[in-house]
Backbone as JSON, one array per atom type, in Angstrom:
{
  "sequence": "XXXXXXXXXXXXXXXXXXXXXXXXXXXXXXXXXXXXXXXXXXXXXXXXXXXXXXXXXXXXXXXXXXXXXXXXXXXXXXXXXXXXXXXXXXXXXXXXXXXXXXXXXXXXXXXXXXXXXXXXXXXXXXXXXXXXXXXXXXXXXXXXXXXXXXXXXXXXXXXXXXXXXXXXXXXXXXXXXXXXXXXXXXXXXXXXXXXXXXXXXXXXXXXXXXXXXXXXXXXXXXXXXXXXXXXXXXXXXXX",
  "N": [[0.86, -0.97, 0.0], [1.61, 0.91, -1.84], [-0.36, 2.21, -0.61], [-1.27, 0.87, 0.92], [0.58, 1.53, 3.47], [-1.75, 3.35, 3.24], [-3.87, 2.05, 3.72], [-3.52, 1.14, 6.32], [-3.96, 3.53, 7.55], [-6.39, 4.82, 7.76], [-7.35, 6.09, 5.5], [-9.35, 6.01, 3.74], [-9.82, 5.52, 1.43], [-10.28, 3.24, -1.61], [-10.79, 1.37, 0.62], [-10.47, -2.03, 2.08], [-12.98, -4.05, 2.93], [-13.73, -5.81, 5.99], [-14.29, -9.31, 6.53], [-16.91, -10.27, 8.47], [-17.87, -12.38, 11.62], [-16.19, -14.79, 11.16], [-15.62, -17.52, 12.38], [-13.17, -18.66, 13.51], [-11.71, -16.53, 13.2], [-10.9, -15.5, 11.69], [-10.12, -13.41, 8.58], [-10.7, -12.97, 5.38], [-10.33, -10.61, 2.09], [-11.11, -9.57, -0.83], [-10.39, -7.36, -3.37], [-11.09, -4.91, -6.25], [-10.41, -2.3, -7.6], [-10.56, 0.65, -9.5], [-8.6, 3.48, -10.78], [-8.64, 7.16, -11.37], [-6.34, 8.15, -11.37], [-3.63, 7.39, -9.64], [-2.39, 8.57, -6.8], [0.45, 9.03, -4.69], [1.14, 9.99, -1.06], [0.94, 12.88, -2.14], [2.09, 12.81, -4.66], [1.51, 12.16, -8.05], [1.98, 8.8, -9.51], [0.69, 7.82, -11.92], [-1.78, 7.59, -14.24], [-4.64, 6.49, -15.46], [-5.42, 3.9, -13.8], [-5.64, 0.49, -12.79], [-6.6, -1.38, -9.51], [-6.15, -4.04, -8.15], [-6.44, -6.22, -5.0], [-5.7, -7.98, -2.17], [-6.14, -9.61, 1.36], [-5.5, -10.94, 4.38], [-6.64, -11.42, 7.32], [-6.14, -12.25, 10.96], [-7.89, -12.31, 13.84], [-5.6, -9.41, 15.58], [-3.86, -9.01, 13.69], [-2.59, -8.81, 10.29], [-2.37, -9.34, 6.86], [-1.04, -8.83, 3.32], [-1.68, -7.81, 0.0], [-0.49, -5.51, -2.49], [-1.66, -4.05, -5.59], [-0.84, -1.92, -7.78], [-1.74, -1.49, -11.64], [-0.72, 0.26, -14.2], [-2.82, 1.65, -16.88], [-1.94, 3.01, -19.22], [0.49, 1.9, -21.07], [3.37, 2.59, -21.06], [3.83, 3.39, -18.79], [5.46, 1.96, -15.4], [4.28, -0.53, -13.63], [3.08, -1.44, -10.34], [4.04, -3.78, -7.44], [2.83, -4.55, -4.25], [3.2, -5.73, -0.45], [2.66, -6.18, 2.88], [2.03, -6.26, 6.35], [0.99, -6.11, 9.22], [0.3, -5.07, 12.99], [-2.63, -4.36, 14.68], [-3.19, -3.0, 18.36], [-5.32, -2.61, 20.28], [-5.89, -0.41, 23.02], [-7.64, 1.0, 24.9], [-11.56, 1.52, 24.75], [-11.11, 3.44, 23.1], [-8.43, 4.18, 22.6], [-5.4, 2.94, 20.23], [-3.01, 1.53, 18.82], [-0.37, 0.74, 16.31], [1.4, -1.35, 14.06], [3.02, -1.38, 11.3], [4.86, -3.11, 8.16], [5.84, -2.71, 5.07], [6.36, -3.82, 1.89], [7.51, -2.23, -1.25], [7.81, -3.23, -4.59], [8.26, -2.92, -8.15], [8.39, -3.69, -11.06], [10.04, -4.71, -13.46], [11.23, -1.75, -13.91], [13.4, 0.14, -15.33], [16.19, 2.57, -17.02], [17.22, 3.4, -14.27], [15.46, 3.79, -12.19], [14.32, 3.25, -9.11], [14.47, -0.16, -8.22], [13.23, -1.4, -6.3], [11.77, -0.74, -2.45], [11.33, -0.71, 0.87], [9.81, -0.36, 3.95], [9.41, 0.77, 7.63], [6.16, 1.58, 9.41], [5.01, 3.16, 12.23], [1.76, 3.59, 14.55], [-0.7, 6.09, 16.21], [-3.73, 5.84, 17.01], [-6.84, 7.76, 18.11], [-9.78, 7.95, 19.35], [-12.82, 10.19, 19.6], [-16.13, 11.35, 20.4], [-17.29, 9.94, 17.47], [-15.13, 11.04, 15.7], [-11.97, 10.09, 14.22], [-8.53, 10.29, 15.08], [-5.82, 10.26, 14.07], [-1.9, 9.64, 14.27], [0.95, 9.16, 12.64], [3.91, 7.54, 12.05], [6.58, 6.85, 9.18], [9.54, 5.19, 8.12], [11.5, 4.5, 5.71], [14.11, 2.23, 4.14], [15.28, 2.08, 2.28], [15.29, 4.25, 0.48], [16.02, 5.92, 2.49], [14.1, 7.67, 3.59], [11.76, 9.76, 5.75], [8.74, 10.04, 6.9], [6.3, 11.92, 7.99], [2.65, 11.84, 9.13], [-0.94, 12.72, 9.93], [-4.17, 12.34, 10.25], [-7.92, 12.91, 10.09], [-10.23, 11.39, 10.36], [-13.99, 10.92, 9.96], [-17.23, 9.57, 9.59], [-20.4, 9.82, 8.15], [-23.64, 9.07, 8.17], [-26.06, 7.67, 6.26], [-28.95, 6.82, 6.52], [-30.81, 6.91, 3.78], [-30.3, 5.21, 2.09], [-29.07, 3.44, 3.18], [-26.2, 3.35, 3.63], [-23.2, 5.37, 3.89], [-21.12, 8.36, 4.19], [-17.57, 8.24, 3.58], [-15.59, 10.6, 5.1], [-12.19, 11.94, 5.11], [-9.27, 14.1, 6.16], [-5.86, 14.61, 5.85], [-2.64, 15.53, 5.89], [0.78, 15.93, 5.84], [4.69, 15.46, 5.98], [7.52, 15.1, 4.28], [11.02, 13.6, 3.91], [12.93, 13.01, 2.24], [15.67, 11.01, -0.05], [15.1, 10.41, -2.17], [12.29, 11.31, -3.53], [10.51, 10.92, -5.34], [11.32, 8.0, -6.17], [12.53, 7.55, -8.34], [14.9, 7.25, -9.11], [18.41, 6.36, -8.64], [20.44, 7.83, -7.64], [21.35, 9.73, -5.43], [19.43, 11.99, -4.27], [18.8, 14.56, -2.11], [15.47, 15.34, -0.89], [12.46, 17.45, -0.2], [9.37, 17.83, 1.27], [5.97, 18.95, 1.58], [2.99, 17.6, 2.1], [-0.63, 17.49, 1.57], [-4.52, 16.45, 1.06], [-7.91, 15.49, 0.74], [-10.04, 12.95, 1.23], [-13.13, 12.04, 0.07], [-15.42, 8.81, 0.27], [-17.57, 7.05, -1.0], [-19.25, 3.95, 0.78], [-20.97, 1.3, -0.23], [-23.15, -1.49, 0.52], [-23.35, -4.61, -1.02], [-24.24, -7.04, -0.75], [-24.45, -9.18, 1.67], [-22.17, -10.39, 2.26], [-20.38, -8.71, -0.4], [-19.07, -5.81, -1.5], [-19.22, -2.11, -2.17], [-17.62, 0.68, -3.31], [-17.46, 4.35, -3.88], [-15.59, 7.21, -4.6], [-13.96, 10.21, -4.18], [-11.26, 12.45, -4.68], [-8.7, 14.41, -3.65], [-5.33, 16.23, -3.65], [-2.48, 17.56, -2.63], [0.69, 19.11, -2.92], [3.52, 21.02, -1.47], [6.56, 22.64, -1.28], [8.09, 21.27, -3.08], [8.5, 21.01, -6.27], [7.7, 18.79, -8.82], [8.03, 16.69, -11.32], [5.74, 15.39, -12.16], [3.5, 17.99, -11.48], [1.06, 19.41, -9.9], [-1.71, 19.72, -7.25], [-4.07, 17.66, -7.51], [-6.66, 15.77, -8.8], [-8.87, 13.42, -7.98], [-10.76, 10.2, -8.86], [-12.47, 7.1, -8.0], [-13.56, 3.83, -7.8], [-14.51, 1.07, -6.6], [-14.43, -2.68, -6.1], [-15.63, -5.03, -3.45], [-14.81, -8.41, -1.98], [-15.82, -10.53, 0.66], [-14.62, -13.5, 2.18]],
  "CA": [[0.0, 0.0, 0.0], [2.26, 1.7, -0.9], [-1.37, 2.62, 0.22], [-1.05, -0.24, 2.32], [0.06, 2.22, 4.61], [-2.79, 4.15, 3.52], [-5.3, 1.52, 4.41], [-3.68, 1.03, 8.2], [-4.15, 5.34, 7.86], [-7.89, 4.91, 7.62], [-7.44, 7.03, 4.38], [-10.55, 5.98, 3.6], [-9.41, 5.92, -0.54], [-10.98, 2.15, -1.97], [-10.0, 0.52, 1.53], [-11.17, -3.31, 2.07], [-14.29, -3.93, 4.15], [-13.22, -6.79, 6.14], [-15.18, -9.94, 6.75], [-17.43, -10.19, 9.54], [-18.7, -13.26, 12.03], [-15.59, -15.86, 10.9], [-15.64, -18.32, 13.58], [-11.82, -19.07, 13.94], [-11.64, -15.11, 13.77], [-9.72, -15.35, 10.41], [-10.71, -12.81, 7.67], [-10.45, -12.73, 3.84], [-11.08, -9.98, 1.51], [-10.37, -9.6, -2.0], [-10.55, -5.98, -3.54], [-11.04, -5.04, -6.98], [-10.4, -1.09, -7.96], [-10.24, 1.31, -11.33], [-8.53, 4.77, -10.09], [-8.56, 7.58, -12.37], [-5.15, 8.56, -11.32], [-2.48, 6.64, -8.45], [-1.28, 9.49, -6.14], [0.59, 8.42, -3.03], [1.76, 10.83, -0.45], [1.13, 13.96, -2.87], [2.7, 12.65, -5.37], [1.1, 11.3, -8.65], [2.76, 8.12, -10.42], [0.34, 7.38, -12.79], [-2.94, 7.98, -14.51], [-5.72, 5.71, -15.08], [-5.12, 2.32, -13.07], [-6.76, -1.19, -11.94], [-6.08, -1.65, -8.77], [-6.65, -5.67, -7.5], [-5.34, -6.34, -3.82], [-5.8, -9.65, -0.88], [-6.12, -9.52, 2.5], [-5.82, -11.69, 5.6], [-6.65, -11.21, 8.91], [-6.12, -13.28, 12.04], [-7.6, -11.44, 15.01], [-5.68, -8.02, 15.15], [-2.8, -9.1, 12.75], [-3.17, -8.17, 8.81], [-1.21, -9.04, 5.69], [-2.09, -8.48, 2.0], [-0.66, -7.86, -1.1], [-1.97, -4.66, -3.37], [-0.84, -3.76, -6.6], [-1.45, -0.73, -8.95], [-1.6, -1.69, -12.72], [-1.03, 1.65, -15.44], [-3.23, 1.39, -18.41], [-0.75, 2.79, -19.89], [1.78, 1.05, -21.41], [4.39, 3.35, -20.79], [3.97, 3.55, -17.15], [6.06, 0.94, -14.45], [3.91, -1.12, -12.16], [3.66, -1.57, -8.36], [3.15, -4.3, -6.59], [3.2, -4.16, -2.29], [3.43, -6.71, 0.05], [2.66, -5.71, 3.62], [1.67, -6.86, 7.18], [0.66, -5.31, 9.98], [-1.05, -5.28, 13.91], [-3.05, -3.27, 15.53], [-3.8, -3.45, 19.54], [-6.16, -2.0, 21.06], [-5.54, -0.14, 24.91], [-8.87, 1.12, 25.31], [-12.09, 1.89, 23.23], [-10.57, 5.11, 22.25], [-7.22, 4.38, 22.21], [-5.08, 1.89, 19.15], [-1.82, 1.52, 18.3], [-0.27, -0.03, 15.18], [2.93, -1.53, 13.44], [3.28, -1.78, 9.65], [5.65, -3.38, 7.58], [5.28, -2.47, 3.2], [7.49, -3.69, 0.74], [7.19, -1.94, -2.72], [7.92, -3.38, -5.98], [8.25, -2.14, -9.16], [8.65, -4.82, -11.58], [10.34, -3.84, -15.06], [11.4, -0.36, -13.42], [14.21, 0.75, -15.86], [15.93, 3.58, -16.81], [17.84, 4.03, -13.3], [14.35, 4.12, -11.32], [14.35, 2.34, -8.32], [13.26, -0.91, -8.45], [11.69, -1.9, -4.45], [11.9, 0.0, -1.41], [10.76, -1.08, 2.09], [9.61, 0.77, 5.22], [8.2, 0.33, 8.77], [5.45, 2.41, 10.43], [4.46, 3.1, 13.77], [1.2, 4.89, 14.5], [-1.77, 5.93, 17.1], [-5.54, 6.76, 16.54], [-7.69, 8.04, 18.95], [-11.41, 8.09, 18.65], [-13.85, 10.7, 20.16], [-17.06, 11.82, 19.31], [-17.18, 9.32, 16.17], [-13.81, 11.01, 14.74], [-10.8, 9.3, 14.29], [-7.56, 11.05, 14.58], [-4.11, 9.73, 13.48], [-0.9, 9.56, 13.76], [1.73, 7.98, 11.55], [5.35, 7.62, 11.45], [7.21, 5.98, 8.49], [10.86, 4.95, 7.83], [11.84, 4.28, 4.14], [14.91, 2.13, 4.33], [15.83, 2.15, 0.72], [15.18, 5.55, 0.12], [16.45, 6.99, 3.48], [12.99, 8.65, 3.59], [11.33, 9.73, 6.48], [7.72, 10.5, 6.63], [5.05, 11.85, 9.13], [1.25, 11.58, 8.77], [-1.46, 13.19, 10.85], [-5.2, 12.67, 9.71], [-8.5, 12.5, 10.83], [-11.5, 10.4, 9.51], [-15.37, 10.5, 10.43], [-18.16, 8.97, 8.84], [-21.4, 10.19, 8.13], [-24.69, 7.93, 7.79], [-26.64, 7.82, 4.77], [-29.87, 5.72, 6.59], [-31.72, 6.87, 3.43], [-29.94, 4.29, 1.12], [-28.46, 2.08, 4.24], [-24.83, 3.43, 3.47], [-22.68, 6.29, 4.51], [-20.2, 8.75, 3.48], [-16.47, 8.64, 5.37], [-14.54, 11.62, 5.05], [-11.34, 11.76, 5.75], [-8.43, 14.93, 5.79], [-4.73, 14.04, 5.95], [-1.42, 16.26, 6.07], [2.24, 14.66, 6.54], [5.66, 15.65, 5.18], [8.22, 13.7, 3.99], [12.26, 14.14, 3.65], [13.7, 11.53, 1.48], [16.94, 10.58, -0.37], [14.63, 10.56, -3.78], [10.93, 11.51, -3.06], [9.93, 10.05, -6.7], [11.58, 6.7, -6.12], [12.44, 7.11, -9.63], [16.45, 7.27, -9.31], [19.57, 5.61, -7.35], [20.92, 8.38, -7.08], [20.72, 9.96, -3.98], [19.31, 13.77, -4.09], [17.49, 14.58, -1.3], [14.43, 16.1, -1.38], [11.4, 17.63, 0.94], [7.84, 18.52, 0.44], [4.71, 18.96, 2.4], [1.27, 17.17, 1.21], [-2.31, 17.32, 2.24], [-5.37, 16.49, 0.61], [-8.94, 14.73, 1.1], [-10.68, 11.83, 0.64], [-14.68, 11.3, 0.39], [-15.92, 7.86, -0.05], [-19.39, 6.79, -0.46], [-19.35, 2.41, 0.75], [-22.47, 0.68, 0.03], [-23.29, -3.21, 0.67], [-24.71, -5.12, -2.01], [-24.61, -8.02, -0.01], [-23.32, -9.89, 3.1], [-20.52, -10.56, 1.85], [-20.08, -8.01, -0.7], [-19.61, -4.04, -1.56], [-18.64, -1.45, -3.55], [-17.93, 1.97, -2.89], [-17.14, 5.29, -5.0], [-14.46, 8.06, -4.44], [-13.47, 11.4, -4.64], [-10.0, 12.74, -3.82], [-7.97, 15.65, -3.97], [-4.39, 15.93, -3.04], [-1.74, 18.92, -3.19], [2.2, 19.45, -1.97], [4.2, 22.58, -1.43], [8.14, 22.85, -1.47], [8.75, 20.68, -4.46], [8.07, 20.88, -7.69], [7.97, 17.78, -9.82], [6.78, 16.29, -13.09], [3.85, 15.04, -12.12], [2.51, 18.58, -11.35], [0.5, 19.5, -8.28], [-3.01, 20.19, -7.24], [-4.49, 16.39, -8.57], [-8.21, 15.2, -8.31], [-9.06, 12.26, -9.35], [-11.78, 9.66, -8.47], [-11.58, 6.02, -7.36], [-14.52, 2.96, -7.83], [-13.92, -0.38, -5.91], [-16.05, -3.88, -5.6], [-14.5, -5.86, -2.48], [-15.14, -9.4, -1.39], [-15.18, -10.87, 1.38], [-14.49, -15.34, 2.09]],
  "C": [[0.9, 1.01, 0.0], [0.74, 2.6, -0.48], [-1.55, 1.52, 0.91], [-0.91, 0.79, 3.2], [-1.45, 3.26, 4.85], [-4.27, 3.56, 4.44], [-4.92, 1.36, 6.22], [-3.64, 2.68, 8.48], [-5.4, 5.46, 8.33], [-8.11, 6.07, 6.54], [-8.78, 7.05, 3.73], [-10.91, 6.06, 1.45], [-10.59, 4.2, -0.6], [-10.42, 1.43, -0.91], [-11.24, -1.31, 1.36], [-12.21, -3.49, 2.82], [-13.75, -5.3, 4.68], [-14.24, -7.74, 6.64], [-15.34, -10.43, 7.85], [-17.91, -11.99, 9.99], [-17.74, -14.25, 11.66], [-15.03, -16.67, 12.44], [-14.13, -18.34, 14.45], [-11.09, -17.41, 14.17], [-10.45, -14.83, 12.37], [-10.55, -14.63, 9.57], [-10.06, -12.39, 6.56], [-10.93, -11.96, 3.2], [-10.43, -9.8, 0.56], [-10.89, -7.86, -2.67], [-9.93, -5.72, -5.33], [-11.52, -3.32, -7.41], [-10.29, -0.33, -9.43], [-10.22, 2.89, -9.92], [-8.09, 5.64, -11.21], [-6.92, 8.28, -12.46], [-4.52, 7.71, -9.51], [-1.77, 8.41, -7.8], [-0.9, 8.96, -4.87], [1.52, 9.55, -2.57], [1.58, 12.52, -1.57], [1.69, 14.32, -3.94], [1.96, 11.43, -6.55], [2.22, 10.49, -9.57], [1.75, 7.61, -11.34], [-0.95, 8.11, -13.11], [-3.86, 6.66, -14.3], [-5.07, 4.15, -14.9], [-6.1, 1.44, -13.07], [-5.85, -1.2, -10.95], [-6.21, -3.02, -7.56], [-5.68, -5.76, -6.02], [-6.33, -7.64, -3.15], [-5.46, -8.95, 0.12], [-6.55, -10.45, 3.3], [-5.57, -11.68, 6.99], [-6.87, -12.09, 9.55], [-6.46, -11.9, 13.52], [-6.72, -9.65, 14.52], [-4.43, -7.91, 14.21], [-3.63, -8.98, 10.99], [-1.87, -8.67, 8.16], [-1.77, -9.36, 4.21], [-0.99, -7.91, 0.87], [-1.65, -6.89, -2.21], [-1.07, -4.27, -4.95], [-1.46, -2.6, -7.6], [-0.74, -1.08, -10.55], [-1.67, -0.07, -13.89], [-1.98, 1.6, -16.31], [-2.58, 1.6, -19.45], [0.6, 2.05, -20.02], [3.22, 1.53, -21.26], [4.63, 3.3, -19.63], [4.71, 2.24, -16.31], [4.45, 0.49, -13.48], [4.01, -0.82, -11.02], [3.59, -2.89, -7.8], [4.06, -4.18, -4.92], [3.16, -5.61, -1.51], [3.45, -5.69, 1.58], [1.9, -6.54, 4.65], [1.57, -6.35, 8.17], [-0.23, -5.96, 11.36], [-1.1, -4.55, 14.91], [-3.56, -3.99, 17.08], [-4.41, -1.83, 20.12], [-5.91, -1.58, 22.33], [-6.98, -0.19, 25.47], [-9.54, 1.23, 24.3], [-11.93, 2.77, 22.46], [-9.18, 5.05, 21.75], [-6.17, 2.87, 21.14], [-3.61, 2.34, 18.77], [-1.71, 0.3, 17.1], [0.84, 0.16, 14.72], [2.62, -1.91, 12.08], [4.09, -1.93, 9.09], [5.36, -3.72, 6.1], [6.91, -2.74, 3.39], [7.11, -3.42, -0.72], [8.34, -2.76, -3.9], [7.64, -3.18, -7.23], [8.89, -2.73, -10.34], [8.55, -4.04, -13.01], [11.03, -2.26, -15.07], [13.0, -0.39, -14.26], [14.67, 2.23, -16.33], [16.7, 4.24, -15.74], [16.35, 4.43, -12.42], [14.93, 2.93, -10.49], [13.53, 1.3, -8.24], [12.79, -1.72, -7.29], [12.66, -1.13, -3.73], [11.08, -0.49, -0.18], [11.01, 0.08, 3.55], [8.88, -0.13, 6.27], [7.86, 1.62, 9.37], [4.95, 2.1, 11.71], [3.49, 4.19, 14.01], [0.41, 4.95, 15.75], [-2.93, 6.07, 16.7], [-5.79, 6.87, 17.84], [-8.92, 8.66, 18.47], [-12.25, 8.84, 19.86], [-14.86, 11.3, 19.36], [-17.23, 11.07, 17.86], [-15.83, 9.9, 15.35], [-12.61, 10.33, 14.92], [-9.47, 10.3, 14.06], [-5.86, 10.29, 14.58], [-3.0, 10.35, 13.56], [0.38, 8.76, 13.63], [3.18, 8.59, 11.53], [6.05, 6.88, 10.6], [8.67, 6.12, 8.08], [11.0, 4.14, 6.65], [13.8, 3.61, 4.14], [16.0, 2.56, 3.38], [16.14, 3.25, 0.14], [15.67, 6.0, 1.26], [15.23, 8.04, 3.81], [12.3, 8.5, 4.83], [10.06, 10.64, 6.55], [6.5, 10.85, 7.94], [4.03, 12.22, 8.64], [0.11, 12.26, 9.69], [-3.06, 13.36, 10.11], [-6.42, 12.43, 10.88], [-10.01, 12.51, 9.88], [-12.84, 10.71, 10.66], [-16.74, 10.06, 9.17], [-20.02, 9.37, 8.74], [-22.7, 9.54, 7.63], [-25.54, 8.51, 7.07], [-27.95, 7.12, 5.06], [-31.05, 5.29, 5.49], [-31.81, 5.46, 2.51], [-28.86, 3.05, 1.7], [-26.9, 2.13, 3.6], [-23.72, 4.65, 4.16], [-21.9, 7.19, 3.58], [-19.11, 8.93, 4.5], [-15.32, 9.68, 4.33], [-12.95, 11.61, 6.01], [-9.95, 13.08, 4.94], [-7.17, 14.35, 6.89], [-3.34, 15.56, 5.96], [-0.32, 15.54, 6.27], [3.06, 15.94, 5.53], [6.42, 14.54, 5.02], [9.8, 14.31, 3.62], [12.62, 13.07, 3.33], [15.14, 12.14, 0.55], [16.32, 10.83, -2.16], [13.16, 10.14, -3.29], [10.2, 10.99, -4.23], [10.44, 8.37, -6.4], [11.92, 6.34, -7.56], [14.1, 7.2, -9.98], [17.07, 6.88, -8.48], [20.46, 6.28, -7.18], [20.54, 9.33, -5.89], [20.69, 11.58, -3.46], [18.39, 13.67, -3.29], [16.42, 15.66, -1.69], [12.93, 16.2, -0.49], [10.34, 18.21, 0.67], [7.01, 17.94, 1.69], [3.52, 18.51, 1.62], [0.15, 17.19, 2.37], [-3.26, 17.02, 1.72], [-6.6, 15.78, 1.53], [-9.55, 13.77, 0.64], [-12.33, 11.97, 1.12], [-15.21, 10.24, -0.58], [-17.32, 7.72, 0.41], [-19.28, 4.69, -0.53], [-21.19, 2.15, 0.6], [-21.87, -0.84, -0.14], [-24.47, -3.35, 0.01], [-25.42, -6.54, -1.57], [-23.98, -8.56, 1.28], [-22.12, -9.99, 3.29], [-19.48, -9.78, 0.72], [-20.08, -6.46, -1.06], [-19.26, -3.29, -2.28], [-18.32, 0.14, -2.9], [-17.19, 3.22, -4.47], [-16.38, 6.17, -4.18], [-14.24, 9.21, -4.75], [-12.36, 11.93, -4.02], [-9.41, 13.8, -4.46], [-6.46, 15.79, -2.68], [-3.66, 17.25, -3.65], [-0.55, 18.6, -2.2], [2.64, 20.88, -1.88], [5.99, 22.31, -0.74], [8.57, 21.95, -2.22], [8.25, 20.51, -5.52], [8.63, 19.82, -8.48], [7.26, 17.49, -10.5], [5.72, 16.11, -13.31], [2.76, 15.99, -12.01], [1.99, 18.78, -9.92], [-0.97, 19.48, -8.16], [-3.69, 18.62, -7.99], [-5.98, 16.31, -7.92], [-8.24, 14.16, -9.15], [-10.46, 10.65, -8.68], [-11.63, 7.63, -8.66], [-13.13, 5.19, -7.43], [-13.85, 1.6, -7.52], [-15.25, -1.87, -5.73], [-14.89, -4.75, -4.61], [-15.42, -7.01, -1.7], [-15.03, -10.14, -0.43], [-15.67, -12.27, 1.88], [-14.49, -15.76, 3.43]]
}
């Protein structure tokens, strides 16, 4: 991830719904996305994607595997690999460890081709909001990243669904903030944007939701541009 970390963020982008009532307390979900553009951290690497990912949960452990496909043919791949677990203190209070590995399969050119990190974060929940925060270490890149959001959800009882909003902020100081060279220029930038998702359940076991996002940086200027919107449709299953 490399929204892996986004989904242990509660970013609230096409996250997985996870499956409910499994006896042994094990949960499977399969996740099946189209995003009109890939931005991670404030930073877009692509345009229009598929984005297919797995997930399995044991209790409060997680691991899953997500991958962002280009449509274009020009564009590099991703795929992630990540694992993660959250404990609970109280009903308000959650901690959480994450471990992503990115891959970037075919990455030529002098781009980097995988990078791995571990996060460490908190939430705390009052009043129905959720507030976050996230620290990540980029080994590969030397990149160091902080996160700070906060999610709430708003009920929809007319059509038995909701809408969850969610606003984010972080910076980031890396070694190569594109991940697209081995050489080693550093480089620092501030991002923020928002996410509003609308989830609906089509059935027990499955759902769908729709997307709207908007993302922006400030102290670096790169190729990709700034200021992005772009919109996000998901169907996710869950075994």
């Amino acid at each position: 991830m490399k929204k892996i970390v986004i989904a242990s963020l509660i970013l609230g982008s096409v996250g997985a719904v996870r499956a409910q009532g499994v006896a042994e307390g094990y949960a499977v979900t399969a996740d099946l996305a189209y995003a009109s553009q890939y931005v991670f951290r404030g930073i877009r690497h692509a345009n229009d994607s598929v984005q297919p990912s797995v997930e399995f949960g044991f209790e409060n452990a997680y691991a899953g595997i997500w991958s962002n496909q280009p449509l274009q043919s020009h564009r590099t791949g991703e795929v992630d690999a990540y694992a993660g677990y959250k404990y609970s203190v109280t009903k308000t209070w959650s901690f959480e460890v994450v471990g992503s590995y990115y891959d970037y399969p075919g990455a030529t050119g002098g781009r980097v081709g995988f990078s791995y990190e571990m996060g460490l974060g908190a939430t705390y929940l009052v009043r129905g909001v959720s507030a976050s925060i996230y620290y990540y270490r980029d080994f590969k890149l030397d990149a160091n990243t902080e996160q700070g959001s906060l999610a709430y959800s708003i009920p929809l009882k007319a059509i038995g669904g909701s809408i969850d909003c969610t606003v984010y902020v972080g910076t980031v100081q890396s070694a190569d903030g594109l991940a697209i060279s081995i050489q080693r220029t550093r480089q620092s930038y501030n991002y923020y944007g928002v996410d509003l998702t609308l989830p609906y359940k089509l059935s027990e076991k499955t759902s769908m939701a729709a997307g709207v996002h908007w993302a922006d940086r400030d102290g670096w200027t790169a190729p990709d541009g700034n200021n992005h919107l772009w919109f996000t449709i998901s169907v996710t299953h869950a075994f």
